[in-house]
N, CA, C and O atoms as a printed pandas DataFrame, in Angstrom:
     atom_number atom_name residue_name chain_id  residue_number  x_coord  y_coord  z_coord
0              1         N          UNK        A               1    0.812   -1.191    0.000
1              2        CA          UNK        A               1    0.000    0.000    0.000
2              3         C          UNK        A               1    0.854    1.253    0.000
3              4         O          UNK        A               1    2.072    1.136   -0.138
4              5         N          UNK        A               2    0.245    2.543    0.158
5              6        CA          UNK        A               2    0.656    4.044    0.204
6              7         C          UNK        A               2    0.853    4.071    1.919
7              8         O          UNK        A               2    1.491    5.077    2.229
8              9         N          UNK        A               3    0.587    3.480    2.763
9             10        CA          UNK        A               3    0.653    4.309    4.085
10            11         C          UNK        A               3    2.527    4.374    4.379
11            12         O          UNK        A               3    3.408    3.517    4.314
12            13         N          UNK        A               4    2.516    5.997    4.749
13            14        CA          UNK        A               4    3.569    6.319    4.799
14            15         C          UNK        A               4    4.440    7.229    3.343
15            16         O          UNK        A               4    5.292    8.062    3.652
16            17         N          UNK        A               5    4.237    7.062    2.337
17            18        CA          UNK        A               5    4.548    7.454    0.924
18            19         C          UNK        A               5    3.897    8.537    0.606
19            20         O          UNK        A               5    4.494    9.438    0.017
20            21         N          UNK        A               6    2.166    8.689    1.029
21            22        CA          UNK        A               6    1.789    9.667    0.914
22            23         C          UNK        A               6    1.599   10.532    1.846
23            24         O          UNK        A               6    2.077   11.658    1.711
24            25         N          UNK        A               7    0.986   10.248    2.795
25            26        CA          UNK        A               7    0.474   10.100    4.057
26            27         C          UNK        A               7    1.047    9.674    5.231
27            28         O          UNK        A               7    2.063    8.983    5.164
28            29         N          UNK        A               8    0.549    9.979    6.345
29            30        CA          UNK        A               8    1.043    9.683    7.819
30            31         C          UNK        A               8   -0.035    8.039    7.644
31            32         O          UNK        A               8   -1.006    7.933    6.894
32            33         N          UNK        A               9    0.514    6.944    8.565
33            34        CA          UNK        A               9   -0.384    5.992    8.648
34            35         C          UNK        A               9    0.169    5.039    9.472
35            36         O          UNK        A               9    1.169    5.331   10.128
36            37         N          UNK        A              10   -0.422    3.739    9.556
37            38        CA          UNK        A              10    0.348    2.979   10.291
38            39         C          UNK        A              10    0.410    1.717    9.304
39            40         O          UNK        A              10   -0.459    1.352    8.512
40            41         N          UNK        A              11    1.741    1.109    9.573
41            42        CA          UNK        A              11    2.195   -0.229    9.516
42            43         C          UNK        A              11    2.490   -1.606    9.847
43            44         O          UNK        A              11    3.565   -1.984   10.312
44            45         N          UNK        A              12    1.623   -2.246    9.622
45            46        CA          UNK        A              12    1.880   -3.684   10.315
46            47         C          UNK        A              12    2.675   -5.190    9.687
47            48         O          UNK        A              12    2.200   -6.079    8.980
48            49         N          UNK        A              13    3.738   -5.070   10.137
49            50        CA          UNK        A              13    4.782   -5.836    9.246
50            51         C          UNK        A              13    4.828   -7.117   10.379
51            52         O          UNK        A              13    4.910   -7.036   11.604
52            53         N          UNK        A              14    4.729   -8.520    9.372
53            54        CA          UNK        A              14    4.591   -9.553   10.435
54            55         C          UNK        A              14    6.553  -10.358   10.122
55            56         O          UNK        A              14    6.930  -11.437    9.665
56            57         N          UNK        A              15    7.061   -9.521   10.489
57            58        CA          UNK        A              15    8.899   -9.857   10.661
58            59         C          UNK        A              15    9.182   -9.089   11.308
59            60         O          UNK        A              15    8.390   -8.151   11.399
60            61         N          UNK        A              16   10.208   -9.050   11.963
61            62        CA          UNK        A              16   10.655   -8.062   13.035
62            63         C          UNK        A              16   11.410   -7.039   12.614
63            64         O          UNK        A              16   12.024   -7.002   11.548
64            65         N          UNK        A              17   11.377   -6.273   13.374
65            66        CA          UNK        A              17   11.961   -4.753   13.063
66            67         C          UNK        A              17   13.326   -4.795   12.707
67            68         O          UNK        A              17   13.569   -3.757   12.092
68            69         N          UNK        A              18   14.470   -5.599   12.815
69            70        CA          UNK        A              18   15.342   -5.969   12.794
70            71         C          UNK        A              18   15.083   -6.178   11.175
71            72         O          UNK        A              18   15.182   -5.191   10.447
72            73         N          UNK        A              19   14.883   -6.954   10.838
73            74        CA          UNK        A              19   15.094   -7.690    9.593
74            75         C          UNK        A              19   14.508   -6.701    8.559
75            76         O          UNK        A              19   14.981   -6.564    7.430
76            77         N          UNK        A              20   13.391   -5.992    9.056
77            78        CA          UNK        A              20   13.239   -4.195    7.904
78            79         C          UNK        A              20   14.295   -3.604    8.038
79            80         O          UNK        A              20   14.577   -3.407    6.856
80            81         N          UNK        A              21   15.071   -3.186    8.594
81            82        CA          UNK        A              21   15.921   -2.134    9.173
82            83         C          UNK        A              21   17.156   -2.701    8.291
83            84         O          UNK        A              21   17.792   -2.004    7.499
84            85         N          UNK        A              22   17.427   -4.230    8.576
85            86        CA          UNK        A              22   18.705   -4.311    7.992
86            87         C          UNK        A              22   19.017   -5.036    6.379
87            88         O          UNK        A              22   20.056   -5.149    5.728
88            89         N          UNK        A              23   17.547   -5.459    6.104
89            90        CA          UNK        A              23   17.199   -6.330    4.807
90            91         C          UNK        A              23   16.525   -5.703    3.880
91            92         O          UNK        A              23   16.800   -6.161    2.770
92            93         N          UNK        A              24   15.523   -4.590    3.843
93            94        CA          UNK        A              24   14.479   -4.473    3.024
94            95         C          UNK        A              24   14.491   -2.413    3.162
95            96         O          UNK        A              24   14.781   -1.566    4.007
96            97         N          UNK        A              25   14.034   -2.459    1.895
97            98        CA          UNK        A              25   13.637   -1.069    1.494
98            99         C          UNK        A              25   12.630   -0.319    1.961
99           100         O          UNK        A              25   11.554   -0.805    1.614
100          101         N          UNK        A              26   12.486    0.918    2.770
101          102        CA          UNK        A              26   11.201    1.567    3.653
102          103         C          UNK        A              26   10.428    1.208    2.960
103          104         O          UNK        A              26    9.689    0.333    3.411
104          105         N          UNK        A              27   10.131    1.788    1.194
105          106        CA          UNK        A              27    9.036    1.458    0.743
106          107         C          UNK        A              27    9.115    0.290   -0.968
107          108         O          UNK        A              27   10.073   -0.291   -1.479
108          109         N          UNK        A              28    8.267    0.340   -1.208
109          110        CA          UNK        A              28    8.140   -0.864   -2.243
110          111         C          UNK        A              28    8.335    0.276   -3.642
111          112         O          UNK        A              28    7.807    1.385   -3.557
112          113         N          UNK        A              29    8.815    0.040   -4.402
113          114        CA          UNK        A              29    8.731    1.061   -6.245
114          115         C          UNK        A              29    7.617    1.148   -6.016
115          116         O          UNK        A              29    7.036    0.495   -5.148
116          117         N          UNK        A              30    6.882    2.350   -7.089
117          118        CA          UNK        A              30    5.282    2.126   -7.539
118          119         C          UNK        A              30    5.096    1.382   -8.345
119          120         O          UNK        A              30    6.192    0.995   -8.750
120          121         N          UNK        A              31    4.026    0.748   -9.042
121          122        CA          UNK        A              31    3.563   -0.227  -10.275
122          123         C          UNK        A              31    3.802    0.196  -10.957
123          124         O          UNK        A              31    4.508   -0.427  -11.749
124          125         N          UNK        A              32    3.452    1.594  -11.277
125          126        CA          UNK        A              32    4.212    2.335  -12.944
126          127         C          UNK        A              32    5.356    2.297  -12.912
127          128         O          UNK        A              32    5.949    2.294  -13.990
128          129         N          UNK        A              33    5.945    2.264  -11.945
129          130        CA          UNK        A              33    7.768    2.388  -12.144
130          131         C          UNK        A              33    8.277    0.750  -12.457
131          132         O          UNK        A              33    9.419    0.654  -12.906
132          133         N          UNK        A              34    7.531   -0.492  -12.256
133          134        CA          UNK        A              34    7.840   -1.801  -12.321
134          135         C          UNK        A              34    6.936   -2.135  -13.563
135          136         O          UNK        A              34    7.237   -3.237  -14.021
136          137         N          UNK        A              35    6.142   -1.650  -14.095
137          138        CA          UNK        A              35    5.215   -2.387  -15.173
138          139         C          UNK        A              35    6.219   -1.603  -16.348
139          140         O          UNK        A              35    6.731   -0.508  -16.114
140          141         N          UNK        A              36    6.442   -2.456  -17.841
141          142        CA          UNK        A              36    6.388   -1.680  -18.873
142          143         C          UNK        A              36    5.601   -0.802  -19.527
143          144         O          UNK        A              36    4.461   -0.956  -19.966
144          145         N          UNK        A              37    6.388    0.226  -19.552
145          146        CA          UNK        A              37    5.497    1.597  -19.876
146          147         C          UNK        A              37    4.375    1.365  -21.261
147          148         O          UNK        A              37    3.216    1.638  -21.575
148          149         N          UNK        A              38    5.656    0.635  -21.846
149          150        CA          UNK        A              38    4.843   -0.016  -23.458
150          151         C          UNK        A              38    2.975   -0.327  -24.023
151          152         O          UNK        A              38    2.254    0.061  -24.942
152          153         N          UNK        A              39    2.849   -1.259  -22.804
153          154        CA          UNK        A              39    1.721   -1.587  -22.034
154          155         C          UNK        A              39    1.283   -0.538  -21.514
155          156         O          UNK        A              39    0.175   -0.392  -22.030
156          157         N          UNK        A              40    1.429    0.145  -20.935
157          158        CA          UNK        A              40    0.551    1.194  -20.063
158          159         C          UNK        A              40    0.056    1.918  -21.092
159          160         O          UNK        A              40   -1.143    1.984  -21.363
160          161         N          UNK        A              41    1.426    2.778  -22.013
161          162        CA          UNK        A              41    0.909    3.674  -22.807
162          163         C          UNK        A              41   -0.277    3.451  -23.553
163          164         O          UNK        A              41   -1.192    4.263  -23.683
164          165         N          UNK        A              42   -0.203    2.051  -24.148
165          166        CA          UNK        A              42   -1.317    1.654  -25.095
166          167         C          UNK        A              42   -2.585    1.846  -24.447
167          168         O          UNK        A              42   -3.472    2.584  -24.874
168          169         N          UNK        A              43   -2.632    1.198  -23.467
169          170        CA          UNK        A              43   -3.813    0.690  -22.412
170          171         C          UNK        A              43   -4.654    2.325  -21.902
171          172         O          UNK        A              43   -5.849    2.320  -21.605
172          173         N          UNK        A              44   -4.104    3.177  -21.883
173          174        CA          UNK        A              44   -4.640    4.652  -22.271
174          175         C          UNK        A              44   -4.853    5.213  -22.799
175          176         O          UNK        A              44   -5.598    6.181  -22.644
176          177         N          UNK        A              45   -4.154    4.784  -23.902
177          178        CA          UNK        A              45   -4.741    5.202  -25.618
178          179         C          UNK        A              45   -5.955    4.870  -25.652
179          180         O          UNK        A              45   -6.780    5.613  -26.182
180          181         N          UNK        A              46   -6.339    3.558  -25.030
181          182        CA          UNK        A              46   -7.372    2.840  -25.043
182          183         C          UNK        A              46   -8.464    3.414  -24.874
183          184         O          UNK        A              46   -9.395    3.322  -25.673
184          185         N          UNK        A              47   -8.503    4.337  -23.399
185          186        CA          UNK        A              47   -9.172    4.713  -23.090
186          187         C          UNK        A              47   -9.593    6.502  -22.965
187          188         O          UNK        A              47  -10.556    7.163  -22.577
188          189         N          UNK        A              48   -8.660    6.680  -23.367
189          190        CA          UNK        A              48   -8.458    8.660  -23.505
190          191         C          UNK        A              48   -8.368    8.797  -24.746
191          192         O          UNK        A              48   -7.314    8.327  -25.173
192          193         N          UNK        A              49   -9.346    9.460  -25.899
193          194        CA          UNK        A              49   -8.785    9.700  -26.944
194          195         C          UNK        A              49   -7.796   11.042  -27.355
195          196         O          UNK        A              49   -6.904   11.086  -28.203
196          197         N          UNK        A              50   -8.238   12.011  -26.528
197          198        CA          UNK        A              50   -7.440   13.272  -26.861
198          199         C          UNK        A              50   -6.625   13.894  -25.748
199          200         O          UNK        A              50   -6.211   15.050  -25.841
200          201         N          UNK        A              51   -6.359   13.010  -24.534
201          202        CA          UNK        A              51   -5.456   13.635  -23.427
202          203         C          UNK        A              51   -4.461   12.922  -23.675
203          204         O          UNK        A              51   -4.360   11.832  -24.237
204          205         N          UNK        A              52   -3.356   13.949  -22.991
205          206        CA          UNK        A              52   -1.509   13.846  -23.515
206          207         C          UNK        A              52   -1.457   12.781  -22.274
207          208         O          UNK        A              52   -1.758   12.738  -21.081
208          209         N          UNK        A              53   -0.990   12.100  -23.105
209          210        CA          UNK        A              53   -0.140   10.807  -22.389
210          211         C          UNK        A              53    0.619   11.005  -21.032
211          212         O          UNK        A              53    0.443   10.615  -19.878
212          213         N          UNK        A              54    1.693   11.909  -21.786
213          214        CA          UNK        A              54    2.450   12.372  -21.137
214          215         C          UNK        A              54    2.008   13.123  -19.399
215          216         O          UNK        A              54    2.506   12.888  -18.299
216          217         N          UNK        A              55    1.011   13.962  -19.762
217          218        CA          UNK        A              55    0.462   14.418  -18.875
218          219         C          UNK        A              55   -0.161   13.540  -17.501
219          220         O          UNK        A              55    0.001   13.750  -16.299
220          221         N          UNK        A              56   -0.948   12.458  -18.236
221          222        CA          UNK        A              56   -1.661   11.666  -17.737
222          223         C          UNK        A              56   -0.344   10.810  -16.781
223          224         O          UNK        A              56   -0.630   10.410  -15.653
224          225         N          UNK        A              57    0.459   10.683  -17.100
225          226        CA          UNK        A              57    1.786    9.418  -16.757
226          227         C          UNK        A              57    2.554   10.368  -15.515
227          228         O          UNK        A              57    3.183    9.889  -14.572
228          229         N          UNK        A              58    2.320   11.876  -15.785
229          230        CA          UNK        A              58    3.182   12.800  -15.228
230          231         C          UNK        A              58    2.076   13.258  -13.735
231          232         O          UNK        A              58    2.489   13.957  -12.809
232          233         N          UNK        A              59    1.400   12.982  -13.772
233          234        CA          UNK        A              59   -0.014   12.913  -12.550
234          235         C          UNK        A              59    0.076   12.211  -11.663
235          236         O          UNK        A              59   -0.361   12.666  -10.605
236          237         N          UNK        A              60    0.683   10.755  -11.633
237          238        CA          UNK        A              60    1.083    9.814  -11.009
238          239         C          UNK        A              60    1.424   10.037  -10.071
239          240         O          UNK        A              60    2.031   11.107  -10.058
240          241         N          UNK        A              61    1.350    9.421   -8.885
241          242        CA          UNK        A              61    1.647    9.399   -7.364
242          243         C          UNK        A              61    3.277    9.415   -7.782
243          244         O          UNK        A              61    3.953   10.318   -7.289
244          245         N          UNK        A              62    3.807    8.628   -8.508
245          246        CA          UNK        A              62    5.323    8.298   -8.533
246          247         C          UNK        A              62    5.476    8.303  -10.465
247          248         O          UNK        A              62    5.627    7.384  -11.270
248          249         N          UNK        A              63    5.364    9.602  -10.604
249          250        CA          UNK        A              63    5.260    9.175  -12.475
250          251         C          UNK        A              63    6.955    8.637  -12.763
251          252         O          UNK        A              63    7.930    8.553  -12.017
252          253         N          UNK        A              64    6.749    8.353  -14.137
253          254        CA          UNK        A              64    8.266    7.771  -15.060
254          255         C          UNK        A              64    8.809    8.738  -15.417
255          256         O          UNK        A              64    8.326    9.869  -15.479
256          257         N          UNK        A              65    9.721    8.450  -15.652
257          258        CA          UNK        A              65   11.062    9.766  -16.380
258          259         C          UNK        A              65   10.543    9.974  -17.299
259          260         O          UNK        A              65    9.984    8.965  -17.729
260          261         N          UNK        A              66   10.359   11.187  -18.141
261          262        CA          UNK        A              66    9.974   12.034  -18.870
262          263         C          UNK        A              66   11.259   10.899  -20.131
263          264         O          UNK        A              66   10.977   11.084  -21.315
264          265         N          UNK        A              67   12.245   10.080  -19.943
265          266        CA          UNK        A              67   13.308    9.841  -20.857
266          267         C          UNK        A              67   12.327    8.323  -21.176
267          268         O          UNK        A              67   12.048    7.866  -22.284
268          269         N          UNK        A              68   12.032    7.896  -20.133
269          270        CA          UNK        A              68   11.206    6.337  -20.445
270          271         C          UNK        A              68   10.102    6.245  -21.024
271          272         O          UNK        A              68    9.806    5.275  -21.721
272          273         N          UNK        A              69    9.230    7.379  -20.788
273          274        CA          UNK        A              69    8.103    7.721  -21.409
274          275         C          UNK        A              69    8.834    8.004  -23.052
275          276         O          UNK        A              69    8.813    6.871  -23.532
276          277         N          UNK        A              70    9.194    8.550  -23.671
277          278        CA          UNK        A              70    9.639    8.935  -24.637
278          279         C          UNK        A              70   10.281    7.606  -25.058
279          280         O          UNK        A              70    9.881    7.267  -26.172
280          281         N          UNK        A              71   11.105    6.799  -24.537
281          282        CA          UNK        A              71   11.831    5.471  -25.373
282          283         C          UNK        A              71   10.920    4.784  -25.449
283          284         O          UNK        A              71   11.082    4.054  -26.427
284          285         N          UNK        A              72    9.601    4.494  -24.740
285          286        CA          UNK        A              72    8.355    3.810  -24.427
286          287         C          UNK        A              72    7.522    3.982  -26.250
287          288         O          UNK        A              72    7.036    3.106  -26.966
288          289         N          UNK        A              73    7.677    5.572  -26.485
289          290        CA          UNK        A              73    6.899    5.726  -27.428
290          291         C          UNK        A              73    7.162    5.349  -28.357
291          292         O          UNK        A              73    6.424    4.819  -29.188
292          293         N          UNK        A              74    9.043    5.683  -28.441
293          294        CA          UNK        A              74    9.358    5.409  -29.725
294          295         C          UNK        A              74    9.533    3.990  -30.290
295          296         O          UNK        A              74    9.804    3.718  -31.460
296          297         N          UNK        A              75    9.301    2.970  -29.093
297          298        CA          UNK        A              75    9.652    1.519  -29.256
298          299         C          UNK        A              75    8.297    1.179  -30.049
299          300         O          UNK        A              75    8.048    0.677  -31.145
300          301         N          UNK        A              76    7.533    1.690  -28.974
301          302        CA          UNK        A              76    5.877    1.059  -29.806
302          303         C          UNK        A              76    5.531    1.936  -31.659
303          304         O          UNK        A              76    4.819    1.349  -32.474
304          305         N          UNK        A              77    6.042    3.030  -31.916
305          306        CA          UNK        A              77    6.392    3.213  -33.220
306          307         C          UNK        A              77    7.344    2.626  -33.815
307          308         O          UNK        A              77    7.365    2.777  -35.036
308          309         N          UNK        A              78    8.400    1.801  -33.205
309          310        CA          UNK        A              78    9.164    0.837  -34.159
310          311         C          UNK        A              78    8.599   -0.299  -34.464
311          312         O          UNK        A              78    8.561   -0.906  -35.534
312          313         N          UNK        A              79    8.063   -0.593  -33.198
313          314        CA          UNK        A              79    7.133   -2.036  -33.839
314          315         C          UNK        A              79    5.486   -1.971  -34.037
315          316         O          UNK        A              79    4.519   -2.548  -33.539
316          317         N          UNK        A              80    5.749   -0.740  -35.248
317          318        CA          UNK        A              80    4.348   -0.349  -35.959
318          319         C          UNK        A              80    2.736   -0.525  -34.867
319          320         O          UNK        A              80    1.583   -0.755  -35.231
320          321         N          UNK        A              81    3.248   -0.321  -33.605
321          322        CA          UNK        A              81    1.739   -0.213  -32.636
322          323         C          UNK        A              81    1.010    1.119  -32.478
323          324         O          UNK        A              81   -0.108    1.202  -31.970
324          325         N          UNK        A              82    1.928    2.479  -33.091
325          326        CA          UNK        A              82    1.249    3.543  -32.910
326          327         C          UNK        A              82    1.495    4.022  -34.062
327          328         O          UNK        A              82    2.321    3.329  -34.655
328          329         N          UNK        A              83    1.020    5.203  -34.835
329          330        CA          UNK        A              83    1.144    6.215  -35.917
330          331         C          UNK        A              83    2.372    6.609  -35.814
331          332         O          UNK        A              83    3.241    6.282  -36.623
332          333         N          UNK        A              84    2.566    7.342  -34.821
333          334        CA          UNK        A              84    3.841    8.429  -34.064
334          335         C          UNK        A              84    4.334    8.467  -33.067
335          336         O          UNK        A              84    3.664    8.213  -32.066
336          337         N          UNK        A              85    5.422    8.734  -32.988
337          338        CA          UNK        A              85    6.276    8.421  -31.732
338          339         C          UNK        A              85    6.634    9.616  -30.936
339          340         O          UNK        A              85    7.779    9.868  -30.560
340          341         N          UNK        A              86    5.259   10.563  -30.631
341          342        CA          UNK        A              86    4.927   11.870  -29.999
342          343         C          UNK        A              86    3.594   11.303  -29.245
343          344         O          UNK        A              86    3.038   10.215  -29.395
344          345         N          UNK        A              87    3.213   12.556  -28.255
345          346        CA          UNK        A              87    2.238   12.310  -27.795
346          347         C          UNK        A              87    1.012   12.455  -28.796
347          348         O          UNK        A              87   -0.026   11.842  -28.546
348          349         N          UNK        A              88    1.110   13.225  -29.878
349          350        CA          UNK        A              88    0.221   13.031  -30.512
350          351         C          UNK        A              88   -0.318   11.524  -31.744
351          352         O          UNK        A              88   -0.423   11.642  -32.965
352          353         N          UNK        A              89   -0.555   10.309  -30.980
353          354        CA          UNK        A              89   -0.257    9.536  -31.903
354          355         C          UNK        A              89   -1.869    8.844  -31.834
355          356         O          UNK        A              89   -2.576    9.405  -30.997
356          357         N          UNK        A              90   -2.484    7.802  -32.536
357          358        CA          UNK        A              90   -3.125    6.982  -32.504
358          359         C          UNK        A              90   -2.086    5.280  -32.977
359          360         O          UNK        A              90   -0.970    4.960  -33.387
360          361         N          UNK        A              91   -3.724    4.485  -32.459
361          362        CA          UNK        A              91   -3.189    2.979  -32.262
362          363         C          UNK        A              91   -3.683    2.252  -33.648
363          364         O          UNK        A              91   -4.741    2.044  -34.243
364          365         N          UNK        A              92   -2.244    1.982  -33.808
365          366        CA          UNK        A              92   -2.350    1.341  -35.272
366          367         C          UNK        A              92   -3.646   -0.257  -35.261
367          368         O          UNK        A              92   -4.108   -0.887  -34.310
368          369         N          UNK        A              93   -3.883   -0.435  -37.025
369          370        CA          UNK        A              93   -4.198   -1.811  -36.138
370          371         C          UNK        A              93   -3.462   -3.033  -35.646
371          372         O          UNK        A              93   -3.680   -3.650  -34.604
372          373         N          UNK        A              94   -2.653   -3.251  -36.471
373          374        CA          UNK        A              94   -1.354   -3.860  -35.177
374          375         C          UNK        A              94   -1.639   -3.894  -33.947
375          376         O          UNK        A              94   -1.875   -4.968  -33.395
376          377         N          UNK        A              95   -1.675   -2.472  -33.153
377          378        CA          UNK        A              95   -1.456   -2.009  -32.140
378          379         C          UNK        A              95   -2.813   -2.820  -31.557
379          380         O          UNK        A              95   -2.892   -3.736  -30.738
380          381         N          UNK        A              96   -3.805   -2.132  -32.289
381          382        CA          UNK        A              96   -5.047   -2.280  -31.547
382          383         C          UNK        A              96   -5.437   -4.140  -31.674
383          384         O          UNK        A              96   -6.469   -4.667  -31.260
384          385         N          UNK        A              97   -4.366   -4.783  -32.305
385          386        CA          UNK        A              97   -4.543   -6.731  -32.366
386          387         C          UNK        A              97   -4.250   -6.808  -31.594
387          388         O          UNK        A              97   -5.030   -7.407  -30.855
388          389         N          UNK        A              98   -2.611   -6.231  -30.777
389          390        CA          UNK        A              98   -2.127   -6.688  -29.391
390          391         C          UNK        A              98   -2.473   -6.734  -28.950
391          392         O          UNK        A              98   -2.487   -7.841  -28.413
392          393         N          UNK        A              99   -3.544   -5.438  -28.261
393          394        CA          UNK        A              99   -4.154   -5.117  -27.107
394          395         C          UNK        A              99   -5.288   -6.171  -27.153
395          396         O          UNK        A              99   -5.538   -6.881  -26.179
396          397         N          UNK        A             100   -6.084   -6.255  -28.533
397          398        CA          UNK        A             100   -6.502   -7.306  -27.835
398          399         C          UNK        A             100   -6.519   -8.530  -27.598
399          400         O          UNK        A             100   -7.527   -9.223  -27.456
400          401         N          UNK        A             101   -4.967   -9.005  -27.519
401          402        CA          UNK        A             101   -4.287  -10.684  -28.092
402          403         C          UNK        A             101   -4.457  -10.689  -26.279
403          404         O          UNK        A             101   -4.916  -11.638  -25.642
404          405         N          UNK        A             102   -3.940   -9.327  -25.661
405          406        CA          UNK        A             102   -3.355   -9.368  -23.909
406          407         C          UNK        A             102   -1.954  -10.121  -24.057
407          408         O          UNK        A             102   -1.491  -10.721  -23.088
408          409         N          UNK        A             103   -1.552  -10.098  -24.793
409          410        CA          UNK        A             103   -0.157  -10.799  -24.824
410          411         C          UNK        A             103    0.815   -9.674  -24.536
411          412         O          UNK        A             103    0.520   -8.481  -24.456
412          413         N          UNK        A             104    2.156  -10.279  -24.375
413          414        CA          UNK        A             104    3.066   -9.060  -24.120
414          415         C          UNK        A             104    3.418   -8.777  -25.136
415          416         O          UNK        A             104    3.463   -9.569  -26.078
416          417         N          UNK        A             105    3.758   -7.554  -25.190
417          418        CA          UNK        A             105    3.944   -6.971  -26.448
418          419         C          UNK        A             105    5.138   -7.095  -27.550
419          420         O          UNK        A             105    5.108   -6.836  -28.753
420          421         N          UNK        A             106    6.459   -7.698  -26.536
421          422        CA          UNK        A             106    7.420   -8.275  -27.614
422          423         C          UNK        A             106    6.895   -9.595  -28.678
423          424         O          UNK        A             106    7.193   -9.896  -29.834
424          425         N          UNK        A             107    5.883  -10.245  -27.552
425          426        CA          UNK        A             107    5.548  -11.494  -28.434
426          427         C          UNK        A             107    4.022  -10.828  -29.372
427          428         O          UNK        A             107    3.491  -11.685  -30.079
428          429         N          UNK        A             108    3.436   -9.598  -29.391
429          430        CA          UNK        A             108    2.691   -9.680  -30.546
430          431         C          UNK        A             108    3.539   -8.828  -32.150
431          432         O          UNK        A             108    3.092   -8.541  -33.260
432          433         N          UNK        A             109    4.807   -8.684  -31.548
433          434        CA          UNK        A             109    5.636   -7.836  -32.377
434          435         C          UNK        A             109    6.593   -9.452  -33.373
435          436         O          UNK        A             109    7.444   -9.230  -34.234
């Protein structure tokens, strides 16, 4: 969860304080920072037709580098899933087979 990251809250960890302190990280990455952006980007295309990506990604409790977002785009314009490799792009149909194969996206490429 967020308690603590965003907010004041409490924590209930069933290992001892010892073994946080000397083994493990205060908090966990966010999901956007561990999921491929590749995937995400599309998956909002999906659903936003005319809001900036970018924007939307940059809103985030913990958004992506403005550099990953951008290699994100230009990957899915190399393997013909978007028009353009700007925020201004639409989803090819390629693009729009992947999404709906749910496969990962190296394997619908």
């Amino acid at each position: 969860g967020r308690t603590g990251r965003v907010r004041s809250g409490n924590v209930y960890r069933l290992y001892p304080r010892v073994t946080f302190e000397k083994h493990m990280l205060p908090f966990e990455e966010g999901e956007i920072l561990r999921t491929p952006l590749d995937s995400v980007i599309l998956n909002l295309r999906t659903i936003t037709d005319d809001e900036s990506i970018t924007e939307l990604l940059m809103d985030c409790l913990e958004p992506p580098s403005l550099w990953n977002v951008d290699r994100a785009l230009r990957s899915l314009h190399e393997c013909n899933f978007i028009s353009d490799p700007s925020d201004d792009f639409s989803i090819t149909p390629l693009g729009s087979f992947v999404i709906a194969l749910g496969v990962d996206l190296a394997l619908g490429s």
